[in-house]
Structures are given as C-alpha cells and as structure tokens.
C-alpha positions in Angstrom: 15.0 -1.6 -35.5 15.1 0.2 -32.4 14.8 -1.9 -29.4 11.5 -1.2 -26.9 12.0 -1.7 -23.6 9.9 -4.5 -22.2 7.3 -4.1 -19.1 5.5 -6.8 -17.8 2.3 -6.5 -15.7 1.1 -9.0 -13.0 -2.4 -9.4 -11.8 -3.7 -8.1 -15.1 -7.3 -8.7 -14.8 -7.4 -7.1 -11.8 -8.4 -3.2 -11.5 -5.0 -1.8 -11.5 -3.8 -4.1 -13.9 -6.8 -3.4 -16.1 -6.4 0.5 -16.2 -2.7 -0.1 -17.0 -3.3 -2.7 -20.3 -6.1 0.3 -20.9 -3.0 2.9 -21.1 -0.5 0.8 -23.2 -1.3 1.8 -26.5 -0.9 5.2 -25.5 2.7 4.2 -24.6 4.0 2.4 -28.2 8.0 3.3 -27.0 7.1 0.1 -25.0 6.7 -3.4 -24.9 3.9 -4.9 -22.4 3.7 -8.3 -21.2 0.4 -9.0 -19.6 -0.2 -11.8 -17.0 -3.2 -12.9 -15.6 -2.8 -14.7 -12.0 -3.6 -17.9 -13.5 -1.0 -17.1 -16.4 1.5 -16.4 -13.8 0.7 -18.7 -10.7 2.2 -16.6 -7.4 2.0 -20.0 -5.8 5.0 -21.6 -7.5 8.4 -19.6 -7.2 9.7 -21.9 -10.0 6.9 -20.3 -12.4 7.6 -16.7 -11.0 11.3 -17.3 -12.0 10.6 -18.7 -15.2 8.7 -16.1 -16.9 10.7 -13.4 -15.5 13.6 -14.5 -16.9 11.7 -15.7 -20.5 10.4 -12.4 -21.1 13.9 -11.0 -19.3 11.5 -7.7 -19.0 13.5 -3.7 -18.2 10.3 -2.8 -15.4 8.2 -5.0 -13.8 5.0 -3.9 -12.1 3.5 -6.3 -9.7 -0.3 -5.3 -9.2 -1.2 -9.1 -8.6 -2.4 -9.1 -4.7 -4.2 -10.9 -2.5 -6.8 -8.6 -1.3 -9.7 -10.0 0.2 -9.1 -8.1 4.0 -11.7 -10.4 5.9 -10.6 -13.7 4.0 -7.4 -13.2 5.0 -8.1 -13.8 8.8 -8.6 -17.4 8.1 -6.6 -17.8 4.6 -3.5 -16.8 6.1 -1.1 -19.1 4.6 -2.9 -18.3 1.1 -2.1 -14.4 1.7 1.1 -14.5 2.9 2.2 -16.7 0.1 1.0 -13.7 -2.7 1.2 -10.7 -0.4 4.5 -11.9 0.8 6.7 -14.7 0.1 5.3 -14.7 -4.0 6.7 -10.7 -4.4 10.4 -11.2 -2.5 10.9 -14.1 -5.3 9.8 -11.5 -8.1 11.9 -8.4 -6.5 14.9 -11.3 -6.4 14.3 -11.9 -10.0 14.7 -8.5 -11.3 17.5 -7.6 -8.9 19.6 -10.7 -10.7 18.3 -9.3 -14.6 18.8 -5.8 -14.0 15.2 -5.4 -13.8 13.3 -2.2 -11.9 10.5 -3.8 -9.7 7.2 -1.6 -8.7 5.7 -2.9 -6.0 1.9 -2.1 -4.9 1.3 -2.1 -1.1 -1.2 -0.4 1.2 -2.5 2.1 3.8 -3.6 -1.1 5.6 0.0 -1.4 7.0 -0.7 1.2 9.5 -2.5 0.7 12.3 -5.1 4.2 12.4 -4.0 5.6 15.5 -2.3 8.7 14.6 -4.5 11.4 13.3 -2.2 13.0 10.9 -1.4 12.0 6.8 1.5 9.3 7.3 5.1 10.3 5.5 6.9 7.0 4.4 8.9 6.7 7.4 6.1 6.4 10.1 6.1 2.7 11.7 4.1 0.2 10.5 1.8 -1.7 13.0 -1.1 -3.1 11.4 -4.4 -4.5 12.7 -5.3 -7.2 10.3 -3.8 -9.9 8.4 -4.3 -8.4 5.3 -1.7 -5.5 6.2 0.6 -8.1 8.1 0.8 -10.0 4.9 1.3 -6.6 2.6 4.0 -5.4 5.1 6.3 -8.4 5.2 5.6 -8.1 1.5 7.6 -4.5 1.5 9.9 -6.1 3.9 11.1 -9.2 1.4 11.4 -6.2 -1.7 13.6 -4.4 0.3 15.8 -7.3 1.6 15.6 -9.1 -1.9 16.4 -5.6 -4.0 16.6 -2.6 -2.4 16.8 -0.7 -5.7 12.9 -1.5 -5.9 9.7 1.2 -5.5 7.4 0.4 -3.4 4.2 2.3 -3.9 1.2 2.3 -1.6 -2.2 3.3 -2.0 -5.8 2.9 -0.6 -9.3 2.9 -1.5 -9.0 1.4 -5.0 -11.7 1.6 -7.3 -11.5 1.4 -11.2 -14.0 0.8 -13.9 -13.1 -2.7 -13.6 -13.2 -5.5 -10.7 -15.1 -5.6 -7.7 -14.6 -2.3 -5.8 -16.7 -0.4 -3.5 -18.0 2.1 -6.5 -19.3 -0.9 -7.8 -20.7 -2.1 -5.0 -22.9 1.1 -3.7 -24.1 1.7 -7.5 -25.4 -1.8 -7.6 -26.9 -1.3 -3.6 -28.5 2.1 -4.4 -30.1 0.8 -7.7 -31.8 -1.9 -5.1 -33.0 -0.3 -2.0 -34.4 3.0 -0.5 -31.7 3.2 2.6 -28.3 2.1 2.9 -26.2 1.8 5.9 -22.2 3.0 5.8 -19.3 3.2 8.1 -18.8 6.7 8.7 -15.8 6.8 11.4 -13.3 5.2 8.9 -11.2 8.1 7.4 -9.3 7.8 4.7 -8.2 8.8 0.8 -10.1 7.0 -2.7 -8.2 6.2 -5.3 -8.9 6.0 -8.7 -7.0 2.8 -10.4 -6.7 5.0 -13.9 -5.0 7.9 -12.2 -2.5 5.2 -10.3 -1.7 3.6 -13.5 -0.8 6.9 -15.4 1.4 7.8 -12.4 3.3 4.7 -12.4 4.2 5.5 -16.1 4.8 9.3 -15.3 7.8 6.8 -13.2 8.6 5.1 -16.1 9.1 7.3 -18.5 10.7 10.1 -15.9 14.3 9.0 -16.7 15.3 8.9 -13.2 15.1 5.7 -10.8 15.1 6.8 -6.9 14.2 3.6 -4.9 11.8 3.2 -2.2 8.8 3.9 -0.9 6.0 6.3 -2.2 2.5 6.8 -1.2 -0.4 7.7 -3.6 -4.0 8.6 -3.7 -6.5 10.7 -4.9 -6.6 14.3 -2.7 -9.2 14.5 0.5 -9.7 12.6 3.5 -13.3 11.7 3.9 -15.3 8.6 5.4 -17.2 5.7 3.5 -19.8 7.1 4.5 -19.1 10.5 2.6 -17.9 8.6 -0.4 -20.9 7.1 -0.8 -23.2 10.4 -0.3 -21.3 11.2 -3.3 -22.0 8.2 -5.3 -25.6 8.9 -5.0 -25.3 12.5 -5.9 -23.3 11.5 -9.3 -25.7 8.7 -10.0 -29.0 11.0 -8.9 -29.8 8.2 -6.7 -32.8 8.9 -4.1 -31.2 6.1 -1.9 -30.6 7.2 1.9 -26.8 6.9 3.1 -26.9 6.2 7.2 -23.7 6.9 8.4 -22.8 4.1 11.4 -20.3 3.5 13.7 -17.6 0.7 13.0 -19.3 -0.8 16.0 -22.5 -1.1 14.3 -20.6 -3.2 11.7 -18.3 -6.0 12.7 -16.1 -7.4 10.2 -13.7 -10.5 10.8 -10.9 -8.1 10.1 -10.3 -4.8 12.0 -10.0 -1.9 9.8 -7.5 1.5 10.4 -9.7 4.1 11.7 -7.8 6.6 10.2 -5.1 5.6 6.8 -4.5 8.6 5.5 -0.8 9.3 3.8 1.3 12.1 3.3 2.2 12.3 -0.8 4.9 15.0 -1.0 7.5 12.7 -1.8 5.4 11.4 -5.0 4.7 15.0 -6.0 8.0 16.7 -5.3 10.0 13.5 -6.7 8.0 12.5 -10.0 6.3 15.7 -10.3 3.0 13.8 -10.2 -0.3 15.4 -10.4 -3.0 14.0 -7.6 -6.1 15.0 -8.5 -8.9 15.5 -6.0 -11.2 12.4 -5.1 -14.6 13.9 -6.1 -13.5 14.9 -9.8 -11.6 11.4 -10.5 -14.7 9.4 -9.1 -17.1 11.9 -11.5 -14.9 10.1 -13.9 -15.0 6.6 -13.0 -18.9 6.8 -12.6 -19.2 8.6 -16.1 -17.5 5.6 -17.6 -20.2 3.3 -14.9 -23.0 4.3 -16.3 -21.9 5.1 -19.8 -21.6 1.1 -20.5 
C-alpha cells in the first residue's frame, strides 16, 4: 500500500480551514487531519506538541488565528498567545519531525503609509495589536524553523464564518442605506482561491521557504467592495462611502495594505484571479443555500 503523505489543518472550522477540508477529497494522494481549535487548544504548548507528534504529519498548515482586530486592543495576552507564542511552538514542532509548516499571517503587519503594493521585504510597523501579535508570530516561525512559508493575505471572506460578505448581505437585506469606510484601500480575498493555492504549494514538488503574499487582484475601498455586493445581490440598498474618521474603531486600521504578489506568481506559478469574478463566486454559493 503506498504511503499518503499526511497534512494536518488547524483552525478548521474557521473560513480558510473550511474551504480547505472542502478541497480534500479532490486531493485523495493525501492524508488530512482536521483540527478544530477546541480539538487542538493553542493555549497549551504541551497539547500543540502532542498531536503534532501523534499524527507525526509531512505539511502542516496553521489557519487557526486569533482574529478579532478590535478585541485584541484589550485581549492582548489572549492574541499574542495564538497569533504568537501558540505558532513558534507548532513551527518548532515540525522543524524537529521533518515537517513543512505554512503559516497564515496578514496585511495588518504593515502600517498603510506607503502608497505602493508591499514586496515581502518592506518593514513591518503595524498600528494595532492585532498585526503586533501576527508579526511576532512570523518572527517566532522564522527563529523556530526557518525552512517554514509564511503566507500573508487580507480581506478574507469565504462561504463560511463571519466575514464582511456576510455581513453586508445580511445589512442590505435589513435597511435602505448603509454607511462604509471608503479611505481604506486594500485587496479581497476569496478563502477558496487561498486554499487551492496553498495546495498548488503542496503538490509543486519544490519547497522554497519564506514569505509570500496573496490575494485576489485589484485595490479598492470597503466602500467599493460593498457597491459590489449590492450589485451581485440586486440589492436597492444605498452604500455612503465615509471617512475612517466618521468611524472610530478601538483598533486603528492600515489606510492602505496592499501587497505586491510576484513572488507567489513567478515562484508557484499561481493563478490570482481578480476580486470581482471570485466574489461573483462566493455570493453565487450565498445565495444559492
């Protein structure tokens, strides 16, 4: 019997996680291991070290995060403990099995200032907790097991989870006018096209460590994603595009987070769609259910 190589997949349940266990079966040369966070607690190292080394895995995709930007102004012990200390004990881990660790970090670890798409090397400087906690996370892989990938991304949405999509369809099924941030820039990504492009890694036969950055194609405003979410969904509701100003948040937010993904596309030879035909997609499957 020939032996599959075994992948196990953190954070399952979340929208990343999700799209992946949706792509599995379409991948039979492999063996997935899929753990919730409350399968796989990020608060215990010993737990972390256990079932890596039970299910002794050949990749191991971490997609569990603590992502709640705002709640992580006051929870910061709580997000540095799964966005940092939690994924340099998993990267450890793998480096003593022999395993390849993908990591999943964030635009959030910039701070907005430079009006440009970010390559991998630009400094990191961000302006929340959130991206504090996601940076020293990238910091710890690389100290722990530098043979790791790091890949970030922003905007996630996904047919599953709570995401922004969501959100907006739920907002625009309940009221005439709607009020959006429309001096944030940045790139959506579809969780379904991030999951097939972590495979495309997979199954590349080549290995070339460090960091990558991936989204959809097109910069555009929340603001301008949601005009589109009512246009897919024929929604009469009325998008007012507002200042950041106009909207306080605990956490401050990159004005601009948008990344340069050449090294993806030239390395892995990976397709990145454009933003508009993946979300057409995504909202199919939305309204479909």
């Amino acid at each position: 019997m020939q032996y599959k190589q075994k992948i196990l997949v953190t954070g399952s349940n979340g929208q990343l996680g999700s799209e992946i266990k949706e792509l599995a079966s379409s991948y039979p040369a492999y063996d997935f291991h899929f753990f919730t966070r409350a399968e796989l607690s990020l608060d215990s190292s010993a737990i972390i070290e256990e079932i890596i080394a039970e299910v002794n895995p050949d990749y191991l995709i971490n997609c569990a995060a603590y992502t709640a930007v705002d709640k992580a102004e006051t929870e910061k012990e709580q997000a540095l403990q799964i966005n940092g200390t939690a994924v340099g004990i998993m990267a450890e881990a793998c480096a003593k099995l022999g395993a390849k660790f993908i990591h999943i970090s964030t635009d959030y670890v910039f701070d907005g200032s430079i009006e440009k798409p970010l390559q991998e090397d630009a400094p990191v400087s961000p302006v929340n907790y959130y991206g504090e906690s996601k940076s020293a996370g990238e910091q710890v892989v690389m100290q722990a097991n530098a043979e790791s990938i790091i890949i970030r991304t922003s905007w996630v949405y996904s047919f599953y989870g709570k995401n922004f999509v969501k959100t907006m369809m739920r907002l625009m099924s309940e009221k005439e006018s709607i009020n959006v941030v429309g001096d944030q820039w940045g790139s959506p990504t579809y969780a379904a096209d991030l999951a097939v492009a972590i495979m495309q890694i997979i199954t590349s036969g080549k290995w070339v460590p460090g960091i990558y950055h991936f989204s959809n194609e097109g910069v555009i405003t929340w603001a301008q994603f949601a005009g589109e979410i009512a246009s897919l969904i024929q929604s009469p509701c009325v998008v007012n595009s507002i200042p950041t100003s106009s909207y306080p948040t605990p956490a401050k937010r990159p004005l601009y987070s948008v990344m340069d993904k050449t090294k993806i596309q030239t390395c892995y030879g990976i397709d990145t769609k454009n933003w508009k035909e993946s979300l057409a997609i995504c909202v199919r499957k939305l309204t479909a259910k």
